[in-house]
N, C-alpha and C positions, 0 to 999 in steps of 0.2 A: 475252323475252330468252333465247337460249338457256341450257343449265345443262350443266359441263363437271364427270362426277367424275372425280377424279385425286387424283395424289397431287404431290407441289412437286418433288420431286428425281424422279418417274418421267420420262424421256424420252421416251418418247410422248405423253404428257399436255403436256410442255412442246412440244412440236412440233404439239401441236393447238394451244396459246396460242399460240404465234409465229404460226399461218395466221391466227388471227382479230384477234392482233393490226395484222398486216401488211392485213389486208384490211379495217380498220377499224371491226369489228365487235364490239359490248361483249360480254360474256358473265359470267354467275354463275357464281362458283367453289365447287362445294363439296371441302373437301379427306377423303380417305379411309385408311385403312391397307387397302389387301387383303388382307397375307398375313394380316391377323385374321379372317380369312373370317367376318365381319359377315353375320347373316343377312338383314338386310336387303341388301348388294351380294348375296351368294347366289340371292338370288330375282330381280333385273335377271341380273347373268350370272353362274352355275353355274360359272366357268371362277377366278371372283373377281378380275378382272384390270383392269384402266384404262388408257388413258381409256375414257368413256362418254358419248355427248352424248343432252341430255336437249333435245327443242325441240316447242312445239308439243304438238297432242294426238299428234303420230304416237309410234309405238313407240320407245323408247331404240336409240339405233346404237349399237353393242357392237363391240370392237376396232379394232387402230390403223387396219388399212387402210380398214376400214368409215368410220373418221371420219373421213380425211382424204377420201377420196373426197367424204363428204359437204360436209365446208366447201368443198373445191373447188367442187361443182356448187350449191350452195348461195348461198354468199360472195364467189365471185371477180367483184370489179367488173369490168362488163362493159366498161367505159372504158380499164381496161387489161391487159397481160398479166399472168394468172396466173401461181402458181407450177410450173406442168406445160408445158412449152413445144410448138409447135404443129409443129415443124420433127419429122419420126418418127428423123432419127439422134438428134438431142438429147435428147428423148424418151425413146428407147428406153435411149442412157445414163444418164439421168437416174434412170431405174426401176434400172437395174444398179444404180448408186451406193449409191440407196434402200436398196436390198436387201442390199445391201453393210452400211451403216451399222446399218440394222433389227434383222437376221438375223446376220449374221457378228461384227460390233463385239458387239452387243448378246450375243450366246451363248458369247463367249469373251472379255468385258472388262466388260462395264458390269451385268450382273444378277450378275457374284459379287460387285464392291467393293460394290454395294446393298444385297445381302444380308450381305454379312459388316460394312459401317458402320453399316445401318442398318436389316435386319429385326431385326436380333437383338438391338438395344437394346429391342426388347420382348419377348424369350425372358430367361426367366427362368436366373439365371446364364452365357446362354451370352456368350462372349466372340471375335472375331474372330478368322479362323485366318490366321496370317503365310505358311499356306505359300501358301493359296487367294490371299491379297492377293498375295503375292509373282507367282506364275504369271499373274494378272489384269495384273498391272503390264509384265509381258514379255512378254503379246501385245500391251498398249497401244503399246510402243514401236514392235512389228513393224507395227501398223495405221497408226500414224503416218509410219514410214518412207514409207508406201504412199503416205499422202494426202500429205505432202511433194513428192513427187516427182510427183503431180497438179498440184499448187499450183505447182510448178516451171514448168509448161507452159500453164498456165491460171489465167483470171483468176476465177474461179467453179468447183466441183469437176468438170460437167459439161460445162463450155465458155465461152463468151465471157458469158453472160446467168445470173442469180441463179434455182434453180430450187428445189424441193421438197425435193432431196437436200441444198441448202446448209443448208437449214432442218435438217432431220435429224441431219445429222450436229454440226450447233451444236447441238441439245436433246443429244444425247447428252455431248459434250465440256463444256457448260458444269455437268452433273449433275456429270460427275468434276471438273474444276474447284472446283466448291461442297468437294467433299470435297477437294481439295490434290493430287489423283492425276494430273496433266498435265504433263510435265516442260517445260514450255516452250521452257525455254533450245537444248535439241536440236531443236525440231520449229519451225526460225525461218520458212519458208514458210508450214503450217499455224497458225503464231501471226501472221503479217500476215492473213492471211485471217478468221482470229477475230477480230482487232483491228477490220476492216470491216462483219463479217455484226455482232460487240457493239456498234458503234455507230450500228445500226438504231433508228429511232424503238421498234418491235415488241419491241427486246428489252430495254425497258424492265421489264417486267413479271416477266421473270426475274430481273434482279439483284437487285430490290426482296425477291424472298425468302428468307426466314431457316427452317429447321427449330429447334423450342423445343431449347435444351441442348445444341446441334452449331451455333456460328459457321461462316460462308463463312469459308474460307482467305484466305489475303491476300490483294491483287488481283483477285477474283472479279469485284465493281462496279466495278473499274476500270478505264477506257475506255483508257487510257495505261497496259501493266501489265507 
């Protein structure tokens, strides 16, 4: 059985659970802290980062696009469409989107609130900075503005069909979620569309987690929220 390291609230790592949940395949969890740069993660990967899929005698896949690459080529039943669609407009926006949520979300909204909720409950004394929270919270708005106004014109963020990037961008928004950082109430397009991709069989597997001494915010598991 494959073995995925990660961590519960990293976003990548929950975007590797969602493919393998969606594609029906079990996997062992182990969970990790990277930024404690653990010498044992240090010696798989020097970078300290996750996910990491472990399968098989072959070598560990190290980073995100390495692993989703691999469940795709891997996992995707051949019975039906994958998460990567076959059409090259689709496609192609599909990987923009990716890249969109990956890269851009993730570099000006989701690695500060993670780091200021939740690396630094294990730094000794330190305490979250409202100004870092504050500025993370006022790109979230402008990102949302963005995928709103997607959601506006589409039934899936790439187009008519459920793709890799829906997955993405739900690992990421449902980490902020976990922590209470998602204004809902303004982002009503982008919250029907989560209301659909959260009541996936596949994203079972996220609501079910809890971090020790940090509760989901209200509504997290709720399918009706």
């Amino acid at each position: 059985m494959p073995r995925l390291l990660q961590h519960r609230l990293d976003p990548s790592s929950r975007l590797a659970r969602l493919m393998f949940a969606e594609y029906g395949v079990g996997i062992d969890l182990e969970d990790i802290k990277p930024w404690t740069r653990d010498p044992a993660l240090l010696e798989i990967n020097p970078a300290a980062t996750v996910p990491i899929l472990v399968d098989t005698q072959e070598p560990p896949i190290i980073g995100t696009m390495a692993v989703i690459h691999a469940i795709e080529d891997r996992y995707a039943p051949s019975a039906v469409a994958g998460l990567v669609p076959m059409q090259p407009a689709m496609r192609n926006e599909m990987w923009r989107l990716n890249e969109w949520v990956l890269v851009k979300l993730n570099d000006e909204v989701t690695r500060y609130i993670l780091e200021e909720k939740i690396v630094k409950r294990d730094q000794r004394g330190a305490v979250p900075d409202p100004g870092v929270l504050r500025v993370a919270k006022a790109n979230l708005a402008e990102h949302l503005n963005y995928f709103n106004w997607l959601f506006a014109t589409r039934h899936w963020i790439a187009g008519d069909a459920m793709t890799l990037a829906d997955f993405a961008l739900a690992a990421h928004l449902s980490s902020l979620d976990y922590l209470g950082d998602v204004l809902w109430d303004t982002s009503i397009e982008t919250r029907n569309w989560y209301a659909r991709i959260k009541s996936r069989p596949a994203f079972r597997t996220l609501l079910n987690d809890r971090i020790g001494g940090m509760p989901a915010a209200a509504g997290y598991a709720d399918l009706d929220f």
